[in-house]
N, C-alpha and C positions, 0 to 999 in steps of 0.2 A: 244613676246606679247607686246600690246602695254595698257598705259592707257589711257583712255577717255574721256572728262565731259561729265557729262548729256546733255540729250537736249530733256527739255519738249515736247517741239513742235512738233517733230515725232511721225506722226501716222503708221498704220498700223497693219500687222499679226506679233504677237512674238509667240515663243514654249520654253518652258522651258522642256527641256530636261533630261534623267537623265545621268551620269558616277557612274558606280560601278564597274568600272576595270581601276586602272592607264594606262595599257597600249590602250585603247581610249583616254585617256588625251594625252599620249605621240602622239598619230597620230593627234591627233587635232592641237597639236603646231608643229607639224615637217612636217605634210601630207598635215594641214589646209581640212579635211573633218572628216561629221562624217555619220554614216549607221542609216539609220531605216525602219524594215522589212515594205515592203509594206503593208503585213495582218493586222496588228498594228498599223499602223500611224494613226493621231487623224484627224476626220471629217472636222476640220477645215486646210484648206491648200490649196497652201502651205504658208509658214512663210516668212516672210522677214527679220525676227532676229532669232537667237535662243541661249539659252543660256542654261548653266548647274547647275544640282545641283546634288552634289558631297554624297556622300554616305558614311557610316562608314569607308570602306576601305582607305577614304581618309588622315584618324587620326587628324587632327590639323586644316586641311580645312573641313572638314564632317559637311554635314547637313547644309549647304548654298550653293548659288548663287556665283559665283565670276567670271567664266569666260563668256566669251558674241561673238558674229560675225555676222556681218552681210552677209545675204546669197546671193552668186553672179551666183550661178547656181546650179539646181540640176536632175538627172539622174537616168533612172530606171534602175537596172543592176543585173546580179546574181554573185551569191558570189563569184565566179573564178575571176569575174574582181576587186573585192574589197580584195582577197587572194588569188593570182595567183599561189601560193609556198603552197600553202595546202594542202593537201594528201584529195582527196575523203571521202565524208561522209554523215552523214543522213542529215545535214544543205546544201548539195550542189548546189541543187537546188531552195533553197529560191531566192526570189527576195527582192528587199531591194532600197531604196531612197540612193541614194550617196548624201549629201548635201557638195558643198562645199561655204568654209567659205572667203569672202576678206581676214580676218585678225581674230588672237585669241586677244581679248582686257580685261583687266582685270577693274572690276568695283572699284570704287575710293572707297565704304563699300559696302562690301559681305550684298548679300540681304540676312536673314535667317531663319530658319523656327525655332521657337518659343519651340516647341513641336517634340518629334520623332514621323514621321509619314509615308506612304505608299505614293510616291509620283510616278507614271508612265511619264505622258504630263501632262501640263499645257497650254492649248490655252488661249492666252492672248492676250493685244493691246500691241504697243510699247510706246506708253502711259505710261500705266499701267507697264511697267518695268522700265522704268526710274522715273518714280517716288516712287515705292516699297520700301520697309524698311524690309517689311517681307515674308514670303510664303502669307498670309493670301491678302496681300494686293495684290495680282496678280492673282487670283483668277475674272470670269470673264463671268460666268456663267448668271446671267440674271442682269434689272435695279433694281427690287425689290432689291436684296442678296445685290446688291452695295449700298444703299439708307440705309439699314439696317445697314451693317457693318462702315459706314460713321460714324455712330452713336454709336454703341457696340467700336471700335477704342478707342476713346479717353477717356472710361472710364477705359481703360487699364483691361478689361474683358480677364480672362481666356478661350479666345474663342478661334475656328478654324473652318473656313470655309471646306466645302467639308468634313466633317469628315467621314472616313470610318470604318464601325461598323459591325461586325458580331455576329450576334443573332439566335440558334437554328440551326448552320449552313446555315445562309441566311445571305447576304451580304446587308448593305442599306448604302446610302449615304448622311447625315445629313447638313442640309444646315447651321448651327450652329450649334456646338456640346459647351457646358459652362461647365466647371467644378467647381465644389463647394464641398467645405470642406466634406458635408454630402449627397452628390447625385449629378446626372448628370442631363442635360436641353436641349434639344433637339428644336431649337426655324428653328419652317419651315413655308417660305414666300412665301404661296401655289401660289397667283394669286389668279382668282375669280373660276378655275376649281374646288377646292374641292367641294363647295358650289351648282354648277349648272348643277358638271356631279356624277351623280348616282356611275356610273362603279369607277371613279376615288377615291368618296368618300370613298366606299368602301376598294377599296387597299390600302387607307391610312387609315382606319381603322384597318384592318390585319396589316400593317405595325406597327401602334402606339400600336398595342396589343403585339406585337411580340418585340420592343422598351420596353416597361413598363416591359415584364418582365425578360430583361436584364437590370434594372435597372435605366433606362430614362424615363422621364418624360417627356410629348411633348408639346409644346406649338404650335401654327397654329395661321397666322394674314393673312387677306387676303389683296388684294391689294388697296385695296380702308385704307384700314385701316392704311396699312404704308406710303401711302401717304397723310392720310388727318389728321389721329391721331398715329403718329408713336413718337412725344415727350409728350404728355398727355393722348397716353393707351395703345401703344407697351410696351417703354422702360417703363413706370413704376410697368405694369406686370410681365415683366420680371425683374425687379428690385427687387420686392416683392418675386418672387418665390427665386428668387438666395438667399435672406434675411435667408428665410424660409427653406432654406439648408446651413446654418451658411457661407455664404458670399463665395466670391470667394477661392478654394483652393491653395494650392501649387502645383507650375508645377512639374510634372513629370523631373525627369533626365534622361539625355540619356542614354540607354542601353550603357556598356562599350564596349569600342571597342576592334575588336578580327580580326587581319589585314588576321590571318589562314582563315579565313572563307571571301571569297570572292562568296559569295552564293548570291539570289537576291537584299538581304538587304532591303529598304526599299519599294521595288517594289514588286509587287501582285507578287505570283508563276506562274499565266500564262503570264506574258509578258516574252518573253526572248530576247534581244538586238542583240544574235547571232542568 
């Protein structure tokens, strides 16, 4: 493995990937590829980077970014050709992306996620990974979430983008989730859809019903609003709310690590990598 300098100036498709078994690590640096089930793979594609983020199992590296490659080919293929030595099974007929990598490179500081969280893909720029510090900042979802978080950043806000939240047994996905000493803040940069589609307002009313009583609190700015008053009636809204729940809290610590359990870790139960 090699190291790298940054280099702003490349664009393109990045994926941020996950390892939650050394011995994908080990094939990454000795094999140079890595699999992702066809069924699975993220809308955006393909990548022309892809990088890793490494999961408890890892103990000392866990819970960041570190390894990186740029992608020089990749291939549809079923699992015999990627475990040609493997005895028959219920995975045998999966299909799966072979991606292989030029080279494994390691980044000069591990980019890292802040918060223990549920990380599957991340579609990203290559941009946006060379200049990242943290999970949060690689995140890439629409111009609003970026414009916003531009902004939440430098107040060193107990924030995380893409928060994933389960409520009543239903799953949502908080475009800021804010922690605070005495309550949580849910702050979503609808666009102008809330406002002028019926159907939509709607589900986001079920949703902020279903939100409030798991314990969030929602805040809605539409787009006109983060662009035109986003430093004199976003962020001082949401300044005052955070106030009003005794300020930002303490971060959570990371679950201890338990290397027996090489289970999904920080990924949903239905993704599985095999």
């Amino acid at each position: 493995m090699s190291e790298q300098p940054r280099q702003p100036q490349d664009r393109g498709e990045a994926l941020i990937a996950i390892l939650n078994n050394p011995d994908d690590l080990v094939i990454l640096q000795h094999q140079g590829w890595y699999r992702i089930p066809v069924r699975t793979a993220p809308k955006r594609w393909p990548p022309e980077l892809v990088a890793f983020y490494q999961t408890k199992v890892f103990g000392d590296e866990a819970y960041a970014i570190r390894y990186y490659g740029s992608v020089r080919e990749i291939h549809e293929v079923g699992r015999a050709e990627l475990f040609p030595h493997e005895a028959p099974n219920a995975k045998s007929d999966k299909r799966y992306y072979k991606i292989f990598l030029d080279d494994l490179n390691t980044l000069p500081r591990p980019i890292i996620s802040r918060r223990w969280r549920r990380i599957v893909f991340i579609p990203t720029t290559i941009e946006k990974f060379w200049l990242a510090e943290e999970i949060n900042d690689l995140f890439d979802d629409s111009p609003l979430e970026n414009r916003m978080w531009s902004r939440l950043r430098p107040l060193r806000a107990e924030a995380e983008k893409q928060w994933r939240v389960e409520v009543d047994r239903k799953w949502y996905y908080l475009d800021f989730a804010l922690f605070c000493r005495w309550g949580r803040v849910d702050v979503e940069t609808d666009g102008d859809s809330w406002h002028v589609n019926p159907g939509a307002a709607a589900r986001d009313n079920r949703r902020d019903a279903d939100l409030q009583t798991g314990g969030w609190q929602v805040l809605r700015f539409t787009t006109a609003q983060v662009h035109k008053s986003l430093d004199s009636y976003c962020l001082p809204m949401i300044e005052r709310r955070v106030e009003r729940l005794g300020g930002f809290g303490v971060r959570e610590p990371y679950p201890p690590i338990d290397v027996s359990s090489i289970a999904m870790c920080e990924a949903p139960e239905e993704y599985q990598i095999d």
